[in-house]
C-alpha positions as CSV (number, residue, x, y, z in Angstrom):
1,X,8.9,17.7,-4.0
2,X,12.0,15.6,-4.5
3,X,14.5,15.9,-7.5
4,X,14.4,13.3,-9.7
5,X,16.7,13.0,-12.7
6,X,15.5,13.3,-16.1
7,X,18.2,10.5,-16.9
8,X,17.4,8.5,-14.2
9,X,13.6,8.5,-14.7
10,X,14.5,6.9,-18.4
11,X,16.8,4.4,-16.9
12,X,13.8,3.3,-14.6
13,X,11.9,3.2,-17.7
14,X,13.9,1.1,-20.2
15,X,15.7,-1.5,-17.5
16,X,12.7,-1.4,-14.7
17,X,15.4,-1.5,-11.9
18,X,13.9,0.4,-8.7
19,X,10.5,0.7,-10.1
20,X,7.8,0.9,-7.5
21,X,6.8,-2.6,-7.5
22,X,4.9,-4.6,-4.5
23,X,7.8,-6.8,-5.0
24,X,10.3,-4.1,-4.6
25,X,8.4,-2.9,-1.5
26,X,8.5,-6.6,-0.5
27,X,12.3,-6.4,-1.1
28,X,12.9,-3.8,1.0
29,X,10.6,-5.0,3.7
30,X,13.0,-7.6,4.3
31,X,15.7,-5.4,5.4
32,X,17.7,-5.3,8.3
33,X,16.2,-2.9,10.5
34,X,18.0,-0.4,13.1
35,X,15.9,0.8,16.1
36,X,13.5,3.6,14.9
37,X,13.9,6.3,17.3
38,X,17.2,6.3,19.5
39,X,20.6,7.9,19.6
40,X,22.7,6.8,22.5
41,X,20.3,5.2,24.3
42,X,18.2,7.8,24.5
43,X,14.7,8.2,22.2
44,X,15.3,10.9,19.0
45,X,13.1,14.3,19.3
46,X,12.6,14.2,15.6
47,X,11.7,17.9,14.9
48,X,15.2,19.4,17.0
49,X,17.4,16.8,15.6
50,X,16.2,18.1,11.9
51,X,16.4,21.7,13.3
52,X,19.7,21.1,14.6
53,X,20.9,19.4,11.5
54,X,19.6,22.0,9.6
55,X,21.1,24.9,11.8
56,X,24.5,23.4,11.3
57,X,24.2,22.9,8.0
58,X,23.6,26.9,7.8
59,X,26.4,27.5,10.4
60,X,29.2,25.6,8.4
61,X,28.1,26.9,5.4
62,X,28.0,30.7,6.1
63,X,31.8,30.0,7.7
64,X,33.0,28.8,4.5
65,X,30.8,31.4,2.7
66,X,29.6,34.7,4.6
67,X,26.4,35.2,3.4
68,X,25.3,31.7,2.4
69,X,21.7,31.9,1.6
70,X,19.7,28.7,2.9
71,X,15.8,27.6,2.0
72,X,13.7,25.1,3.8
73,X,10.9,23.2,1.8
74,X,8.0,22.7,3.9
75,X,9.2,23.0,6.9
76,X,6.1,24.2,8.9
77,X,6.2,22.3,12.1
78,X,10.0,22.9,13.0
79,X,9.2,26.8,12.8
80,X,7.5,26.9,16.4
81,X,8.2,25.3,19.3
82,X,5.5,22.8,19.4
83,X,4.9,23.0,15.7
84,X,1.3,25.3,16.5
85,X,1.0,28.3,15.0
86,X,0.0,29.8,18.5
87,X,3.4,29.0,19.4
88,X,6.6,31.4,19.2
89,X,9.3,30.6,16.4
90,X,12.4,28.8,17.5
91,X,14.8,31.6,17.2
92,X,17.8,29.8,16.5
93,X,16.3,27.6,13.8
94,X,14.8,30.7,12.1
95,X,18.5,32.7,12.4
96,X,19.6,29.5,10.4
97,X,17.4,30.2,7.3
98,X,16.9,32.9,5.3
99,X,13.6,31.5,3.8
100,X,10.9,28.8,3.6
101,X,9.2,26.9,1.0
102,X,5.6,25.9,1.0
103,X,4.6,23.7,-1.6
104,X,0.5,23.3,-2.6
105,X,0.0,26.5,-0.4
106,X,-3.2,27.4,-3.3
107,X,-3.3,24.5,-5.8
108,X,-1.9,20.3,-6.3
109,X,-2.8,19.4,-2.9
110,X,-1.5,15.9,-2.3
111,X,0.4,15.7,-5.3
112,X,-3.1,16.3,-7.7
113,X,-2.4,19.7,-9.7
114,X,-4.9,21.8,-10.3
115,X,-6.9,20.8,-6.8
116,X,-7.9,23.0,-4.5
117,X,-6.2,22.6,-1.1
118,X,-8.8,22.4,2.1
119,X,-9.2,25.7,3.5
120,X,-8.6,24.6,6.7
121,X,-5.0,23.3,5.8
122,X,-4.9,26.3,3.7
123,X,-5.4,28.8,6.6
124,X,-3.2,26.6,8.7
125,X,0.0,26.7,6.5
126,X,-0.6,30.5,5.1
127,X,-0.2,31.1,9.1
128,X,2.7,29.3,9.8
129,X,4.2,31.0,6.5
130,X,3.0,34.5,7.9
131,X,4.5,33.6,11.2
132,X,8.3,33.0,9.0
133,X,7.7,36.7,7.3
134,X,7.1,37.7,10.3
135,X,10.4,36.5,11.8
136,X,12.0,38.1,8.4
137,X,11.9,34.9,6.1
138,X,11.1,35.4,2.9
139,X,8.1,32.7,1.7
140,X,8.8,31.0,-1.8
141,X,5.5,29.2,-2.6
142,X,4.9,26.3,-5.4
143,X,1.5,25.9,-6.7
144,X,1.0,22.9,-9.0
145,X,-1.9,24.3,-11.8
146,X,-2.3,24.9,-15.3
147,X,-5.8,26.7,-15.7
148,X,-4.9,30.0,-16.6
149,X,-7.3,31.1,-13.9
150,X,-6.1,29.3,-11.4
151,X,-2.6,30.4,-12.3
152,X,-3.8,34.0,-11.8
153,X,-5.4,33.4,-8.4
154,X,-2.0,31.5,-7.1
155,X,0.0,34.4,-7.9
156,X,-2.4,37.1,-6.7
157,X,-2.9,35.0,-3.0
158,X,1.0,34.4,-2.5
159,X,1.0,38.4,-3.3
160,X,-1.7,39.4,-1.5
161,X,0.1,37.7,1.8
162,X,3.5,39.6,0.9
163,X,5.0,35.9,-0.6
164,X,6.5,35.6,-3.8
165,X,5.1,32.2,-5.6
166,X,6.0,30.0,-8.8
167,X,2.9,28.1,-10.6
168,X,4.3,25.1,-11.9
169,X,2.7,24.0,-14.9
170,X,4.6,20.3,-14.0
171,X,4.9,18.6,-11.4
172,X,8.2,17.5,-11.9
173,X,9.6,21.0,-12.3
174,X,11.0,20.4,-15.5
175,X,10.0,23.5,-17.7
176,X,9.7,27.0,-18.2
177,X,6.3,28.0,-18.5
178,X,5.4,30.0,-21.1
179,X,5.2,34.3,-20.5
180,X,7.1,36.5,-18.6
181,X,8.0,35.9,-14.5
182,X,5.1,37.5,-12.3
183,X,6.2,40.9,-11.3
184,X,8.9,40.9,-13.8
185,X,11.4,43.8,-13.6
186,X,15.3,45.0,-14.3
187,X,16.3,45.3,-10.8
188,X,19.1,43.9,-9.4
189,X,18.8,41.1,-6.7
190,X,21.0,40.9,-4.2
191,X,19.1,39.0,-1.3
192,X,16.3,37.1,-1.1
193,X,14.3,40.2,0.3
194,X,14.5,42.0,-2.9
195,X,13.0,39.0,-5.0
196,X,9.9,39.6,-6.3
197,X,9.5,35.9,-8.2
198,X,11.6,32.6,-8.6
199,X,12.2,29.5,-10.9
200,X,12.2,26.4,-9.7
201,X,13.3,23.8,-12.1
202,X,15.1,21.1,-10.9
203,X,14.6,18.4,-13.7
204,X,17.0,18.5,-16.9
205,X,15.6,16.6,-19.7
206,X,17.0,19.2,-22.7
207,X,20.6,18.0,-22.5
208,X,22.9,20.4,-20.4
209,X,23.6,23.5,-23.3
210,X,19.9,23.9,-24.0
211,X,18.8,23.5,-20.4
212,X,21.5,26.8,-19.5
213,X,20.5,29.1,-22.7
214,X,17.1,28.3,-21.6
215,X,17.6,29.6,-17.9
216,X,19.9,32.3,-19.2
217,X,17.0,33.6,-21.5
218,X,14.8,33.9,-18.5
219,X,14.0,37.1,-16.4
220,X,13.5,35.4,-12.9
221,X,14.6,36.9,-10.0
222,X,15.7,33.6,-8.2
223,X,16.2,30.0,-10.1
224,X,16.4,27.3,-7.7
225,X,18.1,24.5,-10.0
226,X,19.4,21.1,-9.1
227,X,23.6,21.6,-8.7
228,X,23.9,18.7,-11.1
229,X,24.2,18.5,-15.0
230,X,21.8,15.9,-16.6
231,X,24.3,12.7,-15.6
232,X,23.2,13.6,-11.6
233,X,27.1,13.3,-10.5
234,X,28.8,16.2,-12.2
235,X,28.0,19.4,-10.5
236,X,27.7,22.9,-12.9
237,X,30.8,24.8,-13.1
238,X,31.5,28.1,-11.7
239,X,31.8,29.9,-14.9
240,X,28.2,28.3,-15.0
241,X,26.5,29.2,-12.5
242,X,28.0,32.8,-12.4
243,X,26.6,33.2,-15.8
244,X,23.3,32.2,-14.6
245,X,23.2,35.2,-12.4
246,X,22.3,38.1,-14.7
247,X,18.7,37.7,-16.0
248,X,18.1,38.8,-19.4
249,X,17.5,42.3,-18.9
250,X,21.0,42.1,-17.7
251,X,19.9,43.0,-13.7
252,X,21.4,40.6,-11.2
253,X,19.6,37.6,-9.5
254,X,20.1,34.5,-7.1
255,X,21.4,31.1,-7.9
256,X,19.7,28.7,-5.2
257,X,20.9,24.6,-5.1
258,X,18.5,21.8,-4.4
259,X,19.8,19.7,-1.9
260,X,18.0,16.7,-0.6
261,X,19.2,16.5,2.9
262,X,16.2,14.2,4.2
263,X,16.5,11.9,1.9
264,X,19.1,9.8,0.3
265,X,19.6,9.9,-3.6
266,X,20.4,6.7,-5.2
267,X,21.4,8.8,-8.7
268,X,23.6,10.8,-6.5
269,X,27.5,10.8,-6.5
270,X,27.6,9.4,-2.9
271,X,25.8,6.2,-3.5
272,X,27.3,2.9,-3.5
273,X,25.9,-0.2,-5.0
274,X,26.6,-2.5,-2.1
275,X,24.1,-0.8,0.2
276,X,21.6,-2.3,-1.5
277,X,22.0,-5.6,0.2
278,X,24.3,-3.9,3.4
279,X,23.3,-0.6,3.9
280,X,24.9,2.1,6.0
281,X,23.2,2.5,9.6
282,X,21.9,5.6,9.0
283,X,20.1,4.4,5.4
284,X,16.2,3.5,5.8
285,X,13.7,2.1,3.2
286,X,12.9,3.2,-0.1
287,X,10.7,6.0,-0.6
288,X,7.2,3.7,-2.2
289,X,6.3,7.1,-3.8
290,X,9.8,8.0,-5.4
291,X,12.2,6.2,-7.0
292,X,15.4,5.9,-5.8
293,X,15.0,7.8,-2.6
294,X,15.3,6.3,0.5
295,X,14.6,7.4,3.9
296,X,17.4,8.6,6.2
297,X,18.2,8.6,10.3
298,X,19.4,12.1,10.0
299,X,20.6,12.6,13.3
300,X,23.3,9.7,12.6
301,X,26.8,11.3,11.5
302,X,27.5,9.2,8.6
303,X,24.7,10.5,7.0
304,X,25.6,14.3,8.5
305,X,29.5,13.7,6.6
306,X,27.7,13.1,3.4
307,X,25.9,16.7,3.4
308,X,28.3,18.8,5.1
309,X,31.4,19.1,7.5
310,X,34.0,18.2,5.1
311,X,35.8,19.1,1.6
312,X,33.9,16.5,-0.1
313,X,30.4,17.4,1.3
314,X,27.1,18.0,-0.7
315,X,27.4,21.4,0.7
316,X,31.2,22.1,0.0
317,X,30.2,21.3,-3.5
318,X,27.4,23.9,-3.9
319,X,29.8,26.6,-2.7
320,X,33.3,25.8,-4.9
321,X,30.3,25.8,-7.5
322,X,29.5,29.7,-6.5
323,X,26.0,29.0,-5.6
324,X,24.1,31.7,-3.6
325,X,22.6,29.5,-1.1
326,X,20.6,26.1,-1.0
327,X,17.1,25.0,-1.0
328,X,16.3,22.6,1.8
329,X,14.2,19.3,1.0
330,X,12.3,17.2,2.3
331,X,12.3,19.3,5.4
332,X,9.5,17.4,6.7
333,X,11.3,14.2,7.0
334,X,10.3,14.4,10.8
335,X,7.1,13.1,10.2
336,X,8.0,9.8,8.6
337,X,9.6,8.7,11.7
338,X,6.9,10.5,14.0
339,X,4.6,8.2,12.3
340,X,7.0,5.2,12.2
C-alpha cells in the first residue's frame, strides 16, 4: 500500500492534474527512457540491489540512532536467497530489519477488501512470514475487511501463527476503526517483540490537531503513521511524536514512519516540478495505479541521497523527528523491473 495524501487526493479531485488518464499514461509513454536493467555496464540483480539498499538504509540509520527500528512491507522474495521458501534467509538482509509486513495475508487480495486470498498464495506467504519469525522478525499483517466475521478470523489466523495483525476497515488507512486494539493491554512496549497489535494509519484527512488527539486516545501498541502533517512537506515535531508514545492507559508504545523508499512521491518535499518534462536518471514512469508515484532505479545514487546518507535525507528526518524506526514500502519494487 502506498501513502497517499488526504490533501493531495483532493487536489487530484478538484484540478484533475495527475489523474490516471489513458492520456496521462500516453504522456508518460513518451518519455525518455534510460536502459532498464544496468549499472556500470553490467545487468542490475534486482532483489540484492533492493536488499542492499535496504541494508544500508538500516546501517546508517542505527549509526545515527542505536536502536533504530526498521519494517519491510511485503518483502517476501528478498527474505531467501532465491526468493523460495525452501531456501535459507539472507542473513545480512534479515540483521537489517527488525520486522516485515505482509499485506492481504487473510482478506483484500489484489486490492478487493473483504476477498478471500487463494490458499495457495495464502500458504505461500504465511511460510515466507513463518520463515522471518523464525529468523526473529516480528510479522505485522494488514488485512483489508469489514465483516465482523471476517475481522474475527484475520485477527485469530495472524494470532494463531504467532503474528500480530491490523484489519483495516479502509483501504486507504485513514481511520481508526471502531473498539478497542486486539489484545489490548497496559504494558509497556519497548521493542517490537513485546507488541501485541499496531495501527497503521498513514492518511490524514482530519486536519493535523484532531488527527493527533485521535492517535493519542488510542491503546495500540505500535502506530505506523506517515512522518508528515496533512500538507505532505512538514514533518511532525518531536514534542509530537514523543507524545504519541504513551497509549492511553498511560503504558509505553512504538512510533514507526512510513517511508516510501521504492517509489518516488510527487506530494513529497523532494520533488521538483521540472522533472516532469526532464526527469532525474534515476526517476521512472508513473505508477497507472497511484497517483503521483512514480517508479524508481533504486540502485542509482541520486535516488539513494534522497532517502538517506545525508542531513537532509528522508531518513535523517524521521530520526531529528524522534521516530522509533521506519516502515519500509513498496519493498517489492523488484518485481516491476523483473517484469519490465
Amino acid at each position: 500500500m502506498y501513502t497517499l495524501r488526504s490533501s493531495f487526493l483532493m487536489a487530484l479531485l478538484l484540478t484533475g492534474a495527475f489523474s490516471c488518464t489513458k492520456s496521462m499514461q500516453q504522456q508518460e509513454s513518451g518519455r525518455a527512457k534510460m536502459p532498464a536493467g544496468t549499472k556500470d555496464g553490467v545487468p542490475v540483480d534486482y532483489r540484492q540491489e533492493l536488499r542492499t539498499f535496504i541494508q544500508d538504509i538500516s546501517a546508517w540509520a542505527r549509526g545515527k540512532q542505536p536502536g533504530f527500528m526498521v519494517v519491510a512491507q511485503n518483502s517476501s522474495e528478498l527474505l531467501t536467497t532465491t526468493g523460495d521458501t525452501s531456501d535459507p534467509v539472507v542473513t545480512a538482509y534479515v540483521n537489517a530489519l527488525n520486522g516485515v509486513g505482509r499485506e492481504e495475508l487473510v482478506y483484500g487480495f489484489e486490492n478487493h477488501d473483504d476477498a478471500p486470498t487463494p490458499a495457495g498464495i495464502k500458504k505461500e506467504w504465511t511460510a515466507f512470514c513463518q520463515k522471518a519469525k523464525n529468523a526473529g522478525l516480528k510479522v505485522l499483517v494488514t488485512d483489508y475487511c469489514t465483516t465482523p466475521a471476517k475481522v474475527t478470523t484475520s485477527y485469530n489466523t495472524s494470532n494463531s501463527n504467532g503474528f500480530i495483525s491490523f484489519a483495516a476497515s479502509h483501504r486507504q488507512l485513514d481511520n481508526i476503526p471502531a473498539g478497542t486494539p486486539y489484545q489490548e493491554h497496559a504494558g509497556n512496549v519497548s521493542t517490537l517483540t513485546d507488541a501485541r497489535n499496531f495501527l497503521y494509519l498513514i492518511n490524514n484527512g482530519d486536519g493535523d490537531t484532531k488527527f493527533i488527539n485521535s492517535l493519542k486516545a488510542t491503546n495500540y501498541d505500535v502506530l505506523v503513521i506517515d512522518a508528515f502533517s496533512e500538507d505532505g512537506k512538514t514533518v511532525w515535531s518531536k514534542a509530537v511524536v514523543n507524545s504519541l508514545k504513551v497509549k492511553k492507559n498511560g503504558g509505553k508504545r512504538l512510533v514507526l514512519a512510513y517511508m516510501s523508499m521504492g517509489q518516488a512521491e510527487q506530494y513529497r518535499w523532494y520533488w521538483k516540478a521540472e522533472w516532469k518534462t526532464n526527469p532525474p536518471a534515476w526517476l521512472e514512469n508513473l505508477d497507472p495505479a497511484w497517483d503521483g508515484n512514480y517508479y524508481v532505479r533504486y540502485w542509482m545514487p541520486g535516488w539513494k541521497e534522497l532517502i538517506y546518507g545525508n542531513a537532509s535525507s528522508y531518513t535523517q528526518k524521521l530520526i531529528d523527528a524522534g521516530f522509533d524506526g521506519t516502515y519500509l514500502d513498496p519493498v517489492d519494487a523488484s518485481s516491476y523491473w523483473e517484469e519490465k
